[in-house]
Steps between C-alpha positions, in 0.01 A plus 500: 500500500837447587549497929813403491695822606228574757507102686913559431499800741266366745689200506807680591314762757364140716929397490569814596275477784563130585803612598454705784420242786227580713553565926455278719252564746715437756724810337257682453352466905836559632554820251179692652573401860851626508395827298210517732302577216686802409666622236853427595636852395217762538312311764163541332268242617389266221223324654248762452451869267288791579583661239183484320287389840601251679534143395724179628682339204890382450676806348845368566714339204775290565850590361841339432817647587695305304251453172350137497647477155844457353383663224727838441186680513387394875536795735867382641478191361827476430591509863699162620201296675394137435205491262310321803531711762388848297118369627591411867387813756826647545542620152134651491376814639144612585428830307251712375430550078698811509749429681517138326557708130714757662740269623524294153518858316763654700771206484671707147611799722657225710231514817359247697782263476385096618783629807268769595142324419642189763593776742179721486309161545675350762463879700136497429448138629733536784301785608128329441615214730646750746162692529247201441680368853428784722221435740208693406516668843823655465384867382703809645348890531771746268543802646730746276645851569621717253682808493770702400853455587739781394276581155513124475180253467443121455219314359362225718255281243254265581716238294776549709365470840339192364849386374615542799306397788423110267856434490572621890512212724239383627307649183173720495219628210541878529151675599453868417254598757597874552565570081101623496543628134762280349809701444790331649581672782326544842611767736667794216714774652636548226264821445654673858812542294802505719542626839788740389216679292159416731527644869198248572648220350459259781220603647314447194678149481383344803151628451479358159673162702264455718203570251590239281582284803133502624400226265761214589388592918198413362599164343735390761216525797246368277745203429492559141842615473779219645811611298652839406788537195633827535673678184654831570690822334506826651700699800601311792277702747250376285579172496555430880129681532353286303638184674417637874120517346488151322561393849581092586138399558538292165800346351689706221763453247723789404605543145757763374633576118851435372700593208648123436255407235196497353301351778533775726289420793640194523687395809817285441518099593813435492703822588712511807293600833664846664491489869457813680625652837456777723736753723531755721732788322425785779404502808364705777370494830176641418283171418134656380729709219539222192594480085570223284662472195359248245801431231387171272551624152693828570661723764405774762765608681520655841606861379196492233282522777289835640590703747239363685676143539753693731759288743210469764313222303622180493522387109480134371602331162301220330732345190574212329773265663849519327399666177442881429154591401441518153196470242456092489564431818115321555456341281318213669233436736736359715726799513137728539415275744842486729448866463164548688626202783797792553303736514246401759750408695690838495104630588498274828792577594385886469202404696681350784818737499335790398184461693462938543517534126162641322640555164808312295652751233536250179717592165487212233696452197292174408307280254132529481427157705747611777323837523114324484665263748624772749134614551344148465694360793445799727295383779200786555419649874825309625812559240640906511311681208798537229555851340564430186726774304560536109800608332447771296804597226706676792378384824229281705186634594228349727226354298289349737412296804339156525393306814 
């Protein structure tokens, strides 16, 4: 019997094979710890599969970027890197089998380039070590409000308050304790419509507020709750409620979504901070009668006001220093920050000024922090309540009261 072509092929299938150098251990230990045993582009874990039951076995395969052969035939093997560093851990990536195959498939239609491989594992990595150093202590309480702004609605995901509140300084694990069923969002208004169309509007609102509300009381006095993250889109009047109820027993960060990019709950680092001042633009004799204007991303003026706000009250203005208001102008925590230190002073000096006044008329053409913020730094039983108005397409209305 002749073997020949059969030991021929073998022999060539063992070359074949002796050419593709084995790991190092090393390599290999450094791959899974930076990936933290994740795929590196669908995150799947790879440590484990319960697919079929459970069962704990390696699932992850280890692929180049740029191919460990020259051979044309590597998956971008013909990219310009020394032979002896294709095997080092910077040109491997931790992935799952199907993403492994879909990566090598796709590179024809000119996708998943080595340029964009090194920067999707470099992100991935960057972002393991980021969250793999936060004390396991540091957990925050999201609370979201959602409703609709002039037929206008915004998702806020569970991704992105997680996005956001890990790469906040200092950074926190988002907890969910109020979604009960899962959906996304905690406190919905969006089914009240808009107060243009729903006479009960607001009422409704502050019910379904302080509803919701009940279960962080309950997890701030039994200690359980330390943090708050607060994610918010719907009317002001809203908004300023929902601050005055959070309350300042617990610390809280204040998020609020911009159109700059993708990661819109993110606040800027490295944007300018906008200082903020505060003025006296009428005034009258008669102390307990008292409005304010709140101008930090557009503008109310005088004239727009009711009737009501006649030339017995004495009005104040709240803006940004030097610069008109307009849509970006916080941006940072900083700016959101020498916002509220304005603000509470503009309140003192209301208190101490203005010691008859019961009730402060407030009109705000703000951001959603800056309106949270307005009810959040109210102090209750010894600030003036604020009565909070809404603009409606032609005029302001009174919307409610808080305090």
């Amino acid at each position: 019997m002749n073997n020949g072509p059969a030991k021929k092929s073998k022999q060539a299938g063992a070359s074949k094979e002796a050419q593709r150098k084995a790991l190092s251990p090393k390599v290999k230990h450094l791959l899974y710890v930076r990936a933290g045993g994740r795929c590196q582009l669908c995150q799947d874990y790879l440590l484990e599969s319960d697919e079929l039951g459970y069962y704990e076995f390696n699932r992850g395969e280890m692929a180049h970027i740029v191919g460990q052969s020259l051979n044309a035939t590597s998956p971008r093997g013909d990219f310009p890197l020394a032979k002896e560093l294709r095997d080092e851990v910077e040109n491997l990536m931790l992935l799952c089998a199907r993403d492994h195959q879909t990566i090598d498939k796709a590179i024809e239609e000119g996708n998943f380039t080595v340029e964009l491989l090194r920067e999707l594992k470099h992100e991935r990595e960057a972002h393991i070590k980021h969250v793999t150093g936060i004390p396991q202590n540091q957990h925050t309480c999201i609370v979201r409000l959602v409703g609709r702004i002039r037929g206008n609605t915004v998702q806020i995901t569970r991704p992105e308050c997680n996005s956001a509140t890990l790469h906040h300084h200092p950074a926190r694990f988002a907890n969910f304790a109020l979604d009960y069923h899962r959906q996304g969002v905690e406190i919905d208004l969006t089914m009240l419509g808009e107060p243009e169309e729903n006479p009960s509007y607001y009422q409704t609102a502050q019910l379904l507020i302080d509803r919701e509300l009940q279960l962080i009381r309950q997890g701030i006095e039994r200690d359980e709750i330390a943090h708050l993250s607060v994610f918010g889109f719907a009317r002001i009047p809203a908004l300023v409620y929902l601050g005055f109820k959070l309350g300042s027993k617990v610390g809280a960060t204040l998020f609020q979504r911009r159109r700059v990019d993708a990661k819109h709950w993110h606040w800027l680092r490295d944007a300018p901070m906008q200082q903020f001042d505060w003025e006296l633009i009428q005034s009258s004799p008669q102390v307990g009668k008292v409005a304010l204007i709140i101008n930090a991303t557009g503008c109310i003026h005088r004239w727009e006001l009711p009737n009501n706000i006649d030339d017995t009250y004495n009005i104040f203005l709240l803006k940004p220093t030097d610069v008109d208001p307009h849509a970006d102008t916080v941006l940072t925590v900083e700016s959101l920050n020498h916002f509220r230190q304005t603000y509470r002073r503009l309140m003192a000096h209301l208190e101490s000024k203005h010691k008859s006044v019961d009730q402060i008329h407030v009109f705000l053409a703000a951001p959603t922090a800056v309106s949270i913020a307005c009810g959040l730094d109210l102090m209750p039983h010894v600030q003036p309540s604020l009565l909070v108005y809404d603009r409606t397409p032609r005029e302001f209305t009174v919307a409610l009261a808080v305090n």
